[in-house]
C-alpha positions, 0 to 999 in steps of 0.5 A: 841579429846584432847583440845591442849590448856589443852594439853599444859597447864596442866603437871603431877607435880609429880609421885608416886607408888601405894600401889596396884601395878596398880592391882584390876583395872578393866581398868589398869591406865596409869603408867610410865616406872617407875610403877608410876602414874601421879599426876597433881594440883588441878584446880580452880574448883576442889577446890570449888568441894572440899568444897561443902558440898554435894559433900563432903557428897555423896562422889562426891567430891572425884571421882571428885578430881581424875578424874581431878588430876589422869586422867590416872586412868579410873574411881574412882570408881573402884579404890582400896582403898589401893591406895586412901590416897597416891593420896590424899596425892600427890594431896596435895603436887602437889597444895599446896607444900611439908608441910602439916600445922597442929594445934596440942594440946600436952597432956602435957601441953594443948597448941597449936602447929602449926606444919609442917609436910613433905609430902616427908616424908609419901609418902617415908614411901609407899610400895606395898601391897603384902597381899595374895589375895587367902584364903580357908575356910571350906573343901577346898573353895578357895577365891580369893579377891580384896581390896574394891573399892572406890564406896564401901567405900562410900557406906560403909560411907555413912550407917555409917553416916546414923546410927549415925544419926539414933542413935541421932535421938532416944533422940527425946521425941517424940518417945516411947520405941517401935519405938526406939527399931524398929529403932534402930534394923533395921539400924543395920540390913541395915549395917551389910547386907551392909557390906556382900554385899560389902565382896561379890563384892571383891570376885573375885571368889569362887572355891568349893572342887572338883566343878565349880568355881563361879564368879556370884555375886548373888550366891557368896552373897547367900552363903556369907550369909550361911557360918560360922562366922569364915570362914567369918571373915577369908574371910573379913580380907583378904579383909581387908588387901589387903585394908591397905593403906600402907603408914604411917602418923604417925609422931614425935610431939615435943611441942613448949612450954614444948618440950614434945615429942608424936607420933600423926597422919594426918587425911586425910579428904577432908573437910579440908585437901585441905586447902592451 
């Protein structure tokens, strides 16, 4: 039962249109009859979610920050990804107001800039993503795909983070020639198995020519793992592209000092974007 008093506490502070159209959800978020999502601030709690960092490490944080601030979004972690930095974006707005405040060092002259940029402006730079999400490859397999989910992209940032301090890790003295080349070799297998693993689970289904169309994960990655280079390319770019973010945080930077004018863009990142 719905707590009358967060009833009546807690109203959507703004709505906005997903890239995704509302589509690749497995449980269709609540829109409004204008095809948009309803946005509410951040809590008090949700801001010290935001900033502990093994909540931020883990990726917690984040399906914690939507489940509060996009509650009509079933569960964060079957989110695509091409719908993430537009809420992230709008939760900014909803808590903290329209600007977002950057430092920014102009490569003319060295000095810092402390500039303010209009969350307006990007959130009217969002259209709906409208990549294709069939591809055929070899004699006729017909692919049908979905954009990476958001428990994917953690994954995904998670192992490269893991890599790379792997990769630190092959300085120590300690280690000789031989381990750090066993090293070194395995966490770029465990990648790259990684990465055909979460291609596999945005296949929503593989129709071979003239034969029974398969949905079945294990054997979508089993045939995943025996197909050309270049028909897996052909297959991850459509991936890739149904995942595009289709909003654009680039913006005109002019200095304060020497007036040098520059294109640069906002990095959205929870360790320090929801910062008032």
């Amino acid at each position: 039962m719905t707590n009358p008093l967060i009833q009546a506490y807690r109203k959507p502070a703004m709505y906005v249109a997903l890239p995704s159209g509302g589509k690749y959800y497995k449980s269709k978020p609540k829109l409004s009859v204008d095809g948009e999502l309803a946005i509410y601030s951040m809590t008090a709690r949700d801001e010290l979610v935001s900033k502990t960092p093994d909540a931020l490490f883990n990726g917690e944080a984040t399906f914690s920050l939507i489940r509060s601030c996009a509650p009509d979004i079933g569960d964060p972690h079957e989110m695509p990804v091409n719908d993430l930095m537009v809420v992230l974006v709008a939760i900014r707005k909803a808590s903290y107001g329209p600007a977002i405040d950057v430092d920014l060092k102009c490569p003319s002259c060295n000095e810092l800039n402390q500039l303010s940029v209009s969350i307006d402006a990007l959130l009217a730079t969002v259209t709906e993503n409208k990549s294709n999400d069939t591809t055929v490859v070899g004699e006729g397999f017909t692919i049908v795909c979905t954009p990476y989910n958001l428990r994917d992209r953690t994954k995904l940032q998670l192992q490269r983070i893991k890599q790379q301090k792997l990769i630190e890790s092959l300085t120590d003295a300690n280690l000789n020639d031989e381990e750090r080349q066993s090293l070194f070799g395995s966490t770029f297998v465990e990648i790259a198995d990684l990465t055909v693993s979460l291609i596999a689970n945005s296949i929503v289904s593989v129709q071979p020519p003239g034969g029974e169309t398969q949905t079945d994960y294990a054997m979508v990655l089993e045939w995943l793992q025996t197909i050309t280079k270049k028909d897996y390319e052909n297959i991850r770019e459509t991936v890739e592209a149904l995942s595009a973010n289709n909003i654009d945080t680039t913006f005109d930077a002019t200095c304060q000092f020497c007036e040098n004018t520059w294109k640069t863009s906002i990095d959205i990142d929870l360790a320090n974007f929801f910062e008032g």
